[in-house]
N, C-alpha and C positions, 0 to 999 in steps of 0.2 A: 593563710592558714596551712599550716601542713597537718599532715596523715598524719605522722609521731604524734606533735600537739595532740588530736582528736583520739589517738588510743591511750593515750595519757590521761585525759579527759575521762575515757572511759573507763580504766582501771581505776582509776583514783576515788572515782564516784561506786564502782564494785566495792570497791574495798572501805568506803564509807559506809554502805549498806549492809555489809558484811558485819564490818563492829556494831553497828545499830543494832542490827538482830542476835548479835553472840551476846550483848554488850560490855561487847571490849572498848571504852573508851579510848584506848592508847591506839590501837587500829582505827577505828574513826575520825580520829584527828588528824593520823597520818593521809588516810585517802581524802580528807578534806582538805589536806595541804596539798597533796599531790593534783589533784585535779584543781584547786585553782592558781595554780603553777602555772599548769598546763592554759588556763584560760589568758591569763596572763603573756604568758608566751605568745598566744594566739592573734592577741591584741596589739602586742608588740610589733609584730611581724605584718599586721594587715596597715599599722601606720607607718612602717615602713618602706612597705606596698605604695600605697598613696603617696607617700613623699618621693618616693622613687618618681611617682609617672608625672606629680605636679613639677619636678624639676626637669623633667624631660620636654615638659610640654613648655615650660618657660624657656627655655633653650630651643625651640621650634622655632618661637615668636617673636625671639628675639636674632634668630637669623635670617638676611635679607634672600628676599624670593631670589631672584636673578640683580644683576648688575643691570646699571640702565642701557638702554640701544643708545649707542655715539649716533645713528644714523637717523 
């Protein structure tokens, strides 16, 4: 999750509430699209996360500790 994502999240949801209470429909819709953009994004980014570190970790385990002792 990034910082951007989460002030996205936040304006989008301001700006939701904002047309709710004016009732500007056309505003409302946009901050409801903006903030789940942002959610979106955010989701995107944490599976990305994960797939990064499960491939990381299969590449661990799949390299041999040490070579065998000849002796």
């Amino acid at each position: 999750m990034t910082m951007k994502d989460k002030v996205r999240q936040t304006m989008g949801g301001a700006r939701e509430k904002l047309g709710a209470a004016t009732g500007n429909r056309r505003l409302e819709a946009s901050g409801r699209m903006q903030r789940r953009r942002a959610q979106v994004a955010e989701v995107a980014h944490d599976l990305r996360s994960k797939a990064r570190g499960l491939m990381r970790d299969a590449q661990v385990r799949r390299r041999p500790d040490r070579p065998a002792d000849p002796w």
